[in-house]
N, C-alpha and C positions, 0 to 999 in steps of 0.2 A: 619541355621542362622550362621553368621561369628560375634566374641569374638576377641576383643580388646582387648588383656592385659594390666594393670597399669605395671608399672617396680616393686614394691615390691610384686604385681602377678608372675609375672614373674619370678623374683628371688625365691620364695617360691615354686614355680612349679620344678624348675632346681634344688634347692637346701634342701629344705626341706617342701617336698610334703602335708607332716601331717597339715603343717598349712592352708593350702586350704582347707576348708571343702569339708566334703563329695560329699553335693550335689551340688557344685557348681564343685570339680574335676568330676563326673561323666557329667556332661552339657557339661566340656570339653572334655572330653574323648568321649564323642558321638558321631559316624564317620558322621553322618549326618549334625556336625556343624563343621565351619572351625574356628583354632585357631590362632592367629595372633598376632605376634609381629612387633612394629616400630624401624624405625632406631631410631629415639627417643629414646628409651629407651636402644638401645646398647651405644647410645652415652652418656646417663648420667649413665650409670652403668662405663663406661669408665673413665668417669671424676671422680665419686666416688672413683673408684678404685686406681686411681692413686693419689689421696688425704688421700688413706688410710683408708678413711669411710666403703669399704663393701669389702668382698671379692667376684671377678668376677670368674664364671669358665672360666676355661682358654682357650676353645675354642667356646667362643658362637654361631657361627656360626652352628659349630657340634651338639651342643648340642640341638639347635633349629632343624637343621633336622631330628637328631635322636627320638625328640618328637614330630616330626611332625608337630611345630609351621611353620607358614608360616611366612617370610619375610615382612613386605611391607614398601618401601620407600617414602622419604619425597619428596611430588611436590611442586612447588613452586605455585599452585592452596591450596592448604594445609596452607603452610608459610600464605599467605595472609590470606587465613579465621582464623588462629590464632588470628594473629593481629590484625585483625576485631573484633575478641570476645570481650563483656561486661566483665567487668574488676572485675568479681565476683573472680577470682582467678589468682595470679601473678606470680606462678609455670609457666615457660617455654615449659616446659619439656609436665607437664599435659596438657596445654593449645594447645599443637601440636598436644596431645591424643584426647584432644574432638575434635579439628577439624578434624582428619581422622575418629573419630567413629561417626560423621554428613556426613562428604564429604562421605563415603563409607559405609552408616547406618548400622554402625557395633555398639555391644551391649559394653560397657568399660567395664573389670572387675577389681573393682577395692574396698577399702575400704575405699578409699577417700569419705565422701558420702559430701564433701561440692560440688564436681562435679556435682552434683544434681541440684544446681542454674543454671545449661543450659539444655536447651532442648536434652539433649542425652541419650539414654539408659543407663542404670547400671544394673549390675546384683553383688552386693555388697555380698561377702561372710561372 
């Protein structure tokens, strides 16, 4: 099964692991499931960043290959099902999330559970 990361997943993974619980870092740690980051979420870790709101590490790229997150970019098949989505949530950002973890039925991990109101997996730590 391939694992959609939320960006404060993903930030937690890179930056302070403890707050992932156990059995959701062991799901991802499972070599039998792929883990997957969006450009989405390098881009609003970007803009946070440079707003001052988080600190980014300073090489995401590295750091995603080095844990073995996979990449995956934004289609413009993606763009549109966003837009498309029911207006259950007005995050950007998330709403790019749910449509690659529908267009690519990938599972969201995320804490967000108002993401719940669409038909998409979550596996909520």
């Amino acid at each position: 099964m391939n694992y959609l990361l939320d960006t404060h997943i993903l930030l937690d993974l890179l930056t302070a692991p403890q707050r992932v619980g156990r059995e959701v870092r062991g799901v991802l740690e499972d070599p039998l499931n792929g883990v997957v980051a969006s450009a989405a979420s390098a881009w609003e870790i970007a803009i946070k960043a440079s707003l001052g709101r988080l600190r980014a590490p300073d090489d995401l790229e590295a750091e995603l290959l080095r844990e073995g997150i996979r990449p995956l970019d934004i289609t413009l098949s993606d763009a549109l099902r966003a837009g498309a989505l029911p207006r259950h949530h007005d995050d950007p950002f998330d709403r790019m999330l749910i449509a690659q973890a529908l267009s690519h039925e990938m599972t969201l991990v995320t804490r967000d559970r108002m993401l719940g109101s669409y038909e998409v997996r979550l596996l909520v730590p």
